[in-house]
C-alpha positions, 0 to 999 in steps of 0.5 A, a space after each residue: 500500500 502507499 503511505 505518507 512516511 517520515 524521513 527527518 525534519 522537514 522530510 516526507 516521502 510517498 512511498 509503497 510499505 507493507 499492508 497491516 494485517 490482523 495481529 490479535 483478535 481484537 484488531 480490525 482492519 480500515 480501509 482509510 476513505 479520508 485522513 486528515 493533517 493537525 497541527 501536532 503533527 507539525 511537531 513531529 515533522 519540525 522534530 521537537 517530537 522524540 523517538 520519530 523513526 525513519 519511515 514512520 507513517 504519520 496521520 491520527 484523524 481518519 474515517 474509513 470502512 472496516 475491511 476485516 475484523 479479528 475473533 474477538 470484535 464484536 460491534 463492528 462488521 465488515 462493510 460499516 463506516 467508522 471513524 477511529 478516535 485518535 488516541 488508543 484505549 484499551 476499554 478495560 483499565 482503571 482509566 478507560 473505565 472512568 472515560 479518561 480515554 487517553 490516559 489508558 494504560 495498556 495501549 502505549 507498550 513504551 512505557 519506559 520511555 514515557 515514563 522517563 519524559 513525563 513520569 507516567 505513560 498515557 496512551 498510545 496514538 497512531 502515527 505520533 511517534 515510538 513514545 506513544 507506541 510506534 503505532 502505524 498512521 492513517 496517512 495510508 490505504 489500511 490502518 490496524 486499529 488495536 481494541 477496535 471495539 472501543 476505538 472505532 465509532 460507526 458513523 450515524 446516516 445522514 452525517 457526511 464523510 466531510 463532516 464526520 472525519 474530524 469527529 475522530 480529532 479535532 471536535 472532540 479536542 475542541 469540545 473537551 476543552 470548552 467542557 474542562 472550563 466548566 462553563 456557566 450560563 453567561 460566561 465569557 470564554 477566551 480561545 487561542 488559535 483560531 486552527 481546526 480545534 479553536 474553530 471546534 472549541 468556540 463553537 463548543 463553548 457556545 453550546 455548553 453555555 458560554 454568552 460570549 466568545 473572543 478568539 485571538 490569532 494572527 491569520 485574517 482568513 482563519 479570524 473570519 472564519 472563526 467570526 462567521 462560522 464560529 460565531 466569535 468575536 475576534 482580536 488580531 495579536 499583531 494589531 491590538 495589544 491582547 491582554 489590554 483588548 481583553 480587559 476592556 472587553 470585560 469590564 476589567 474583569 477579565 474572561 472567565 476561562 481561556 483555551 489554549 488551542 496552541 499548544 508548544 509552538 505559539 507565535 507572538 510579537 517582540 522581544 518575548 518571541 524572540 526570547 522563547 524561539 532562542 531558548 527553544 533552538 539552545 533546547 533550553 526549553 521545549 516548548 514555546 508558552 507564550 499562549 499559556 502565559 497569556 491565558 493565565 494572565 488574562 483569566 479572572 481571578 477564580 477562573 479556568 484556564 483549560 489546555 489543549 494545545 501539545 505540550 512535550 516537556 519543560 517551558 520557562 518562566 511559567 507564571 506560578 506566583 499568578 496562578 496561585 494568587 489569582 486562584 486559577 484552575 489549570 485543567 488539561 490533557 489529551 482528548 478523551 474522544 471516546 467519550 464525547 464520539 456519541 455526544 457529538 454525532 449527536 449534535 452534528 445530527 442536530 446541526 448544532 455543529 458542523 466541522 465540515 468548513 474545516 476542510 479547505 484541501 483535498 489531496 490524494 496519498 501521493 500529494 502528501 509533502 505538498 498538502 503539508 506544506 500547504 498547511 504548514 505555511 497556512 498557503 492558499 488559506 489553508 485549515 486543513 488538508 484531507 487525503 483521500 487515498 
């Protein structure tokens, strides 16, 4: 089959690797239909991601039809639509059991590495690297989905494929970032980065009871979006100073959560950019905080700063004496699909919400280092890319 494959930084190649094959009765076999790009694969491909290995095939958002099932599958069937959520749960451990999904511990076999960076392990994700179990991605023809049971989600009729596919990523990332804020009837949210999850976070935020939300980005095209589709209000950081335009949008009060949909690779303006790009570059530091720092800044006392953004190890000068003064609640994680999939088909159903603007490219397999250049330098306005093998 053809896959999308790592080669180094900044090196992706196109190229014929082995079919999967059932490997234990609880497998099944995708036939991926639609695979799209994230912005955390940029990580991995900028190679501030560890333990990537030559010819490592990349992709995590995928929908499909199941093309072979092992003995022991149960509630799939050849022939069903599916998509597979991004993160790997085995459905029997202690964390699987509480519907914290991505923190399982049976499906990431390399817990001595994980272990090592992070202190524990959590789950393993397809195409995301040896320290999340070296899983082959969805940038293929087929993918072996592990515990496919719990990990493969039949999609309802009616709901298209456009729509569907970012369900196994993006929404349920963006919805359970809105749901860790702990939104209260009339709250006003903050979101920063307006990419396929922010876009999903605002919406979600509305939906779970936010009166007003305010997205910050630097890109006009995915400001407008997040303004026409999302329904936000919106600040460019390149043109208004953020943390005073917040204030004065609040009464001086500050919003009552704030998203960090950016994660380890933040973008901002001056003489802070330039201090955490150095730092990062030295690898005095890993990840780049300047979204985190401003979130905290910006939340009102008592406030919720939820972080979905990737993070892989240390940041500087994290502001803890704000944090702790100010009373905040930091809550964070990777996304826990397996428990909002259902949810969110729902709302899609209902048209509550519909990701389908999301998807600006469509590219086949072969078009792969392209798409991704595409969406890395956010070309021809580009959200995101979806390859259909």
């Amino acid at each position: 089959m053809r896959a999308i494959c790592y080669h180094g930084v900044n090196d992706l190649r196109v190229e014929t690797v082995d079919d999967p094959k059932i490997l234990r009765p609880n497998d099944a076999i995708v036939r991926v239909k639609m695979s799209s790009v994230c912005g955390s694969d940029l990580h991995l491909i900028g190679g501030y991601v560890p333990t990537m290995h030559r010819g490592d095939i990349l992709g995590h958002e995928f929908l499909g039809e199941i093309v072979e099932t092992g003995a022991e599958v149960k509630r799939l069937s050849r022939g069903d639509r599916v998509i597979v959520c991004s993160l790997i749960g085995c459905g029997h451990c202690d964390y699987c059991k509480r519907d914290l999904w991505s923190l399982c511990d049976n499906s990431n076999p390399n817990h001595a590495r994980m272990d090592m960076l992070l202190g524990d392990t959590i789950a393993g994700v397809f195409g995301y690297s040896h320290l999340t179990g070296g899983y082959p991605g969805s940038h293929a023809d087929y993918v072996r989905v592990p515990f496919a049971d719990y990990n493969a989600f039949k999609v309802p009729e009616g709901i298209p494929d456009e729509s569907a596919v970012f369900a196994s990523d993006a929404l349920p990332t963006g919805f359970m970032g809105a749901d860790l804020c702990n939104i209260k009837p009339g709250d006003v949210v903050a979101v920063w980065g307006c990419g396929g999850v922010g876009q999903m976070a605002i919406r979600s935020a509305y939906i779970l009871g936010a009166s007003r939300v305010i997205a910050i980005d630097r890109y006009p095209e995915r400001l407008r979006l997040a303004r026409e589709k999302a329904g936000a209000e919106v600040l460019n950081y390149e043109e208004v100073e953020v943390l005073e335009s917040l204030r004065e949008m609040t009464a001086g009060r500050g919003p009552d959560a704030c998203i960090d949909a950016v994660g380890m690779e933040a973008d901002t303006t001056g003489l802070t950019d330039v201090y955490d790009r150095m730092k990062q570059r030295l690898r005095l530091e890993t990840d780049r905080p300047t979204v985190l720092r401003q979130a905290i800044h910006a939340c009102r006392k008592g406030g919720t700063v939820s972080v979905m953004g990737v993070y892989v190890g240390a940041v500087d000068k994290f502001p803890m004496g704000t944090l702790m003064n100010k009373a905040l609640t930091i809550r964070s994680g990777q996304q826990h699909g397996q428990r909002y999939v259902p949810r969110l088909f729902e709302l899609m159903s209902q048209g509550q919400i519909d990701p389908s603007y999301l998807l600006t490219h469509r590219l086949s397999l072969e078009e792969g280092p392209r798409g991704y250049k595409l969406f890395k330098e956010k070309e021809e306005n580009c959200m995101r890319v979806v390859f259909s093998p």
